[in-house]
Each structure stands twice: as structure tokens, then as C-alpha cells.
C-alpha positions in Angstrom: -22.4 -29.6 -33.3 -23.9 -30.4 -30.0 -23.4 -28.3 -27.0 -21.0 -30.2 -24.4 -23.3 -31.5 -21.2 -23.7 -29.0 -18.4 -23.2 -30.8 -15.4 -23.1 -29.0 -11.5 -23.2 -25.3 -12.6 -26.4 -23.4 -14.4 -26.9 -22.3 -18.3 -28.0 -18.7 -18.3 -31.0 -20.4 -20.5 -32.1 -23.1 -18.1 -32.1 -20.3 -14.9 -35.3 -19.0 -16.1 -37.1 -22.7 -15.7 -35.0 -24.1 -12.6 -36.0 -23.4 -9.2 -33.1 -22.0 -6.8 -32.5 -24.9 -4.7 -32.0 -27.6 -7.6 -28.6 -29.0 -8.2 -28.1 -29.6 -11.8 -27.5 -33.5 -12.8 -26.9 -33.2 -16.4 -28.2 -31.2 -19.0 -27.6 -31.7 -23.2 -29.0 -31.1 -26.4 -30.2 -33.6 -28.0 -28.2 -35.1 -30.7 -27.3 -33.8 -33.9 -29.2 -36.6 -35.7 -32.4 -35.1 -35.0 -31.8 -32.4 -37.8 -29.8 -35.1 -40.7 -32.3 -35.3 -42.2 -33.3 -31.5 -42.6 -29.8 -30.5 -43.8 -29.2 -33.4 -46.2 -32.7 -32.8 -47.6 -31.4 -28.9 -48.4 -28.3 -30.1 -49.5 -30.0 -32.9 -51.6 -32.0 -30.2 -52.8 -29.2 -27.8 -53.5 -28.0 -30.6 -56.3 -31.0 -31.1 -57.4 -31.8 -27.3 -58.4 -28.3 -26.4 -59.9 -28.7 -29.8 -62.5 -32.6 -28.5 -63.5 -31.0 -25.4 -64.2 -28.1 -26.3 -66.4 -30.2 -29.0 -68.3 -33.6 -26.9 -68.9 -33.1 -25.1 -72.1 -34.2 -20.8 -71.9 -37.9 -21.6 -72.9 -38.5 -23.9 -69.5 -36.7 -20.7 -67.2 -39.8 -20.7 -65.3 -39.7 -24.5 -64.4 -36.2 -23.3 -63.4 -37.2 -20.4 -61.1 -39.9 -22.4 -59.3 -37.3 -25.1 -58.1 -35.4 -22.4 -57.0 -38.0 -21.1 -54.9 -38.7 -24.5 -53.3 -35.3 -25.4 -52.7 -35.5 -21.5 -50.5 -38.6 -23.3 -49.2 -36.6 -26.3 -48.1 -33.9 -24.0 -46.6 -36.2 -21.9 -44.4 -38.2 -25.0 -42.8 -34.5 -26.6 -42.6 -33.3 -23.5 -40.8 -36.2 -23.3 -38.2 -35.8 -27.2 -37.4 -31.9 -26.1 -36.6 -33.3 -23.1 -34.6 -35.3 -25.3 -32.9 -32.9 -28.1 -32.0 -30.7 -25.2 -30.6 -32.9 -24.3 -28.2 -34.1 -27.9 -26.8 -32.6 -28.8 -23.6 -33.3 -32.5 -22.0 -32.3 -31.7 -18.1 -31.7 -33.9 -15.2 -31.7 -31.9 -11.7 -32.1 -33.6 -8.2 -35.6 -33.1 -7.8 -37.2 -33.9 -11.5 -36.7 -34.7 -15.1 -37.5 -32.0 -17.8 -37.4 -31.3 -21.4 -37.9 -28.0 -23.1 -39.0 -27.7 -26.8 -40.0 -25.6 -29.1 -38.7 -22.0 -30.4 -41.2 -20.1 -31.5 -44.2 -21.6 -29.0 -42.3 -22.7 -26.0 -43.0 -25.9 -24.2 -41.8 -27.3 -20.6 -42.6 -31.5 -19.9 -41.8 -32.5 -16.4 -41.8 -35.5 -14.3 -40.6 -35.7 -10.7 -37.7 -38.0 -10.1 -40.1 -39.2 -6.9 -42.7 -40.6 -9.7 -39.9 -42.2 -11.8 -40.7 -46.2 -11.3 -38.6 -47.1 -14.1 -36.2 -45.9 -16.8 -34.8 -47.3 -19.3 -33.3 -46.9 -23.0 -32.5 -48.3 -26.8 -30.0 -47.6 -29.4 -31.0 -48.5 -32.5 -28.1 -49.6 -35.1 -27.6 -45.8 -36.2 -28.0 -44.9 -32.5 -25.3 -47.4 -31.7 -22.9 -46.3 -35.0 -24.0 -42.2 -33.9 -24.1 -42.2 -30.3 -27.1 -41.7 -29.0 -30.0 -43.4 -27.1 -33.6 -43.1 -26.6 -34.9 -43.0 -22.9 -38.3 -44.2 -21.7 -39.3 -43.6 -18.4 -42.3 -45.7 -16.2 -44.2 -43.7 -13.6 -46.5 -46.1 -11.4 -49.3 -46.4 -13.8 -50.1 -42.7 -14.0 -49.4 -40.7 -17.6 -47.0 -38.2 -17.4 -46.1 -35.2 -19.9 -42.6 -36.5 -20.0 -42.2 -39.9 -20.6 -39.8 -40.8 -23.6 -36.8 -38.7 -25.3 -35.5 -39.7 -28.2 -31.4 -38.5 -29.4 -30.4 -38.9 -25.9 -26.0 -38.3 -26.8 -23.8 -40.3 -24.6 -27.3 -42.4 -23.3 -24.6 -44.8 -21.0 -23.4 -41.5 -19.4 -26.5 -39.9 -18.8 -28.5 -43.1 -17.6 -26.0 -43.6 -15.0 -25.8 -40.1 -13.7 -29.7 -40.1 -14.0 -30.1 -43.7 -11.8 -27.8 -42.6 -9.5 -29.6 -39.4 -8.3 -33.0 -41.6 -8.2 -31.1 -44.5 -6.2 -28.7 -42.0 -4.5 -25.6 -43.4 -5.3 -22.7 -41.4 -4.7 -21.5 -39.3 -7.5 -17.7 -40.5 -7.6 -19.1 -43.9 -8.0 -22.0 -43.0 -10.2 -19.3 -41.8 -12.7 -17.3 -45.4 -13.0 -14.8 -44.2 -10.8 -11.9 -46.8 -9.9 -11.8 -48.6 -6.8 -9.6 -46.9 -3.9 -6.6 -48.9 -3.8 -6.6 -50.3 0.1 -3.3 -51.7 -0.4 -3.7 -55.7 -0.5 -3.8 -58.1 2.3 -1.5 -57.4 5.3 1.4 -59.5 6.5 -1.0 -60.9 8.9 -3.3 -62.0 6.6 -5.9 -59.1 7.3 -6.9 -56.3 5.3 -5.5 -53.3 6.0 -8.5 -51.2 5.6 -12.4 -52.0 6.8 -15.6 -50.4 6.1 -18.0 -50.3 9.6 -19.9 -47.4 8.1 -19.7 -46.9 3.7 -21.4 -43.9 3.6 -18.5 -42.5 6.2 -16.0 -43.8 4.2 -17.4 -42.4 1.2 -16.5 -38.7 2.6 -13.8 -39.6 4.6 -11.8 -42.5 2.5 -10.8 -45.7 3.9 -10.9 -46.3 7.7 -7.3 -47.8 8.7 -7.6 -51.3 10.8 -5.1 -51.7 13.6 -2.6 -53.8 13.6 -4.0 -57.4 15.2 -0.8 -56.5 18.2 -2.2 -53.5 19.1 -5.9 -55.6 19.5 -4.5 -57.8 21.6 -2.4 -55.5 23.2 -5.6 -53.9 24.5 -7.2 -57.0 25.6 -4.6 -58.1 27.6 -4.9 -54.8 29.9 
């Protein structure tokens, strides 16, 4: 049931906490784990309730009744922990890393990407069999308000897009892109294609190289 990643554009919820100028990285829910265990505890409870009441006999109606109420109990706090979960965002933008929480008291952490010494992430085995991660982030010996986040969907995804806006790497490349085909070796045993300047080429795709003729057609004038 979690939201698909934003990623480029704004959410009409995160406008309220993002500053103008930020370029959105990647922005998700966190993963629908984080509330298994609420909903099978209600369902678990659901069973539980219906069996008390067909087994008790009439004289034991109020044992009955007060499962009954609990089980609403265990629906309402299962309930809040789904309102809850819909309203947390974990967000990557180019300046910082944030996560909001909470729904009825409303809570911002933040950490600048510029503080960000290290990051790095586990999947447990239901991670792994689930799909999701938990990130844990190092910032140069100081404590920050945001330093680990836990359901992380997709981690692999995210934790490249994240490291490549800290180490600034392209976002065609950050995204495993395939290799521009440059077309083999030529018949002169040169490649057809060089890179003098990678960031150019980046933009611009591959530079073509001339011909080794038309080289040494020049030097010879």
C-alpha cells in the first residue's frame, strides 16, 4: 500500500516543509511493514473475539462483551498507527535529508547533506524477503536529529540516488544507466569516440575523434 516515490516534481504535502529552491531527490513512505504488525494484531484479534463468543455459554455474556470492547480498542490504536504511517514522508532534496512523523503532534528531523560523512544501510532477512532497508547516516562526530530510518522501500534505489547528490554524480548515471554505445574500435585500431572533458560529454554525448588521415593531413600543412 505504499505511495510510489516522488522523485523531481513536489507533493502538495511536502510544499509546506520544502524551501523554493530545493530540487527534490526522492521522497517515499516508509514501508508497509512498519504497520504488520498493527493489522495482523486486529485481525488476530478479530479471531480471537468471534471464537470467545461462540464458545462462552449466555451466563459469561459479559466476558463476551469486554473482548469485544478490546478488540475496538485494538482497532482504534491499529487505525491511528495506519494514519500515522500515511502521513510519514522520509525525503531526500539537494540541500538536506529529512523525515516527517507524527499525525496528531507533528515532527520535522533534518540533517544537511553538507554534514553527511557517511551513510550507510542493512536489510535484515525480512528486509531482504519484503524489500526494504534501514539507513544510518554518520555526521563528523556531532549528534544530529536525523540519523537512522528504518523501512527504507527500495533501500538500493534510494541509497544510490541519495550518494549521488552527496558525491555529485550525474543523475543518468546515478540511476544504472547503460554505457553509451561508442561504436567499437575503428578500422585503424583507434576508438572512435574520446573523452578530453567527462563532464562535457555528459551533456553533450560522445565527442567524435577524427579520422588519424585527417591528423596527419593537418600536420603535413
Amino acid at each position: 500500500m505504499a505511495l510510489a516515490p516522488v522523485r523531481g516534481g513536489r507533493h502538495p504535502e511536502l510544499d509546506r516543509y520544502l524551501l523554493d529552491e530545493e530540487r527534490l531527490v526522492t521522497a517515499v513512505h516508509q514501508h508497509w511493514a512498519k504497520v504488520a504488525e498493527p493489522v495482523a494484531t486486529a485481525a488476530a484479534g478479530l479471531v480471537l473475539a468471534l471464537w470467545v463468543d461462540a464458545a462462552l455459554p449466555r451466563s459469561f455474556a459479559v466476558v463476551g462483551t469486554a473482548v469485544w470492547w478490546l478488540w475496538f480498542a485494538v482497532v482504534g490504536r491499529t487505525l491511528y498507527r495506519l494514519a500515522e504511517w500515511r502521513h510519514d514522508w522520509f525525503v531526500a532534496t539537494d540541500r538536506r535529508l529529512l523525515l516527517f512523523y507524527g499525525f496528531v503532534t507533528r515532527k520535522v528531523s533534518m540533517m544537511p547533506l553538507t554534514k553527511v560523512t557517511d551513510m550507510s544501510y542493512s536489510r535484515s532477512v525480512p528486509g531482504r524477503l519484503l524489500g526494504y532497508g534501514r539507513f544510518v547516516m554518520e555526521s563528523a562526530g556531532q549528534d544530529q536529529a536525523l540519523r537512522e530510518v528504518d523501512y527504507v522501500p527500495d533501500p538500493d534505489v534510494h541509497y544510490r540516488a541519495i550518494c549521488g547528490e552527496i558525491f555529485g554524480v550525474p543523475q543518468d548515471a546515478r540511476a544504472g544507466a547503460a554505457p553509451v554505445d561508442r561504436g567499437g574500435p575503428s578500422p585503424w585500431g583507434e576508438p572512435l569516440y574520446r573523452s578530453p572533458d567527462p563532464d562535457r560529454e555528459a551533456e553533450t554525448g560522445p565527442i567524435p575523434l577524427q579520422p588519424p588521415w585527417e591528423d596527419r593531413g593537418r600536420r603535413d600543412r
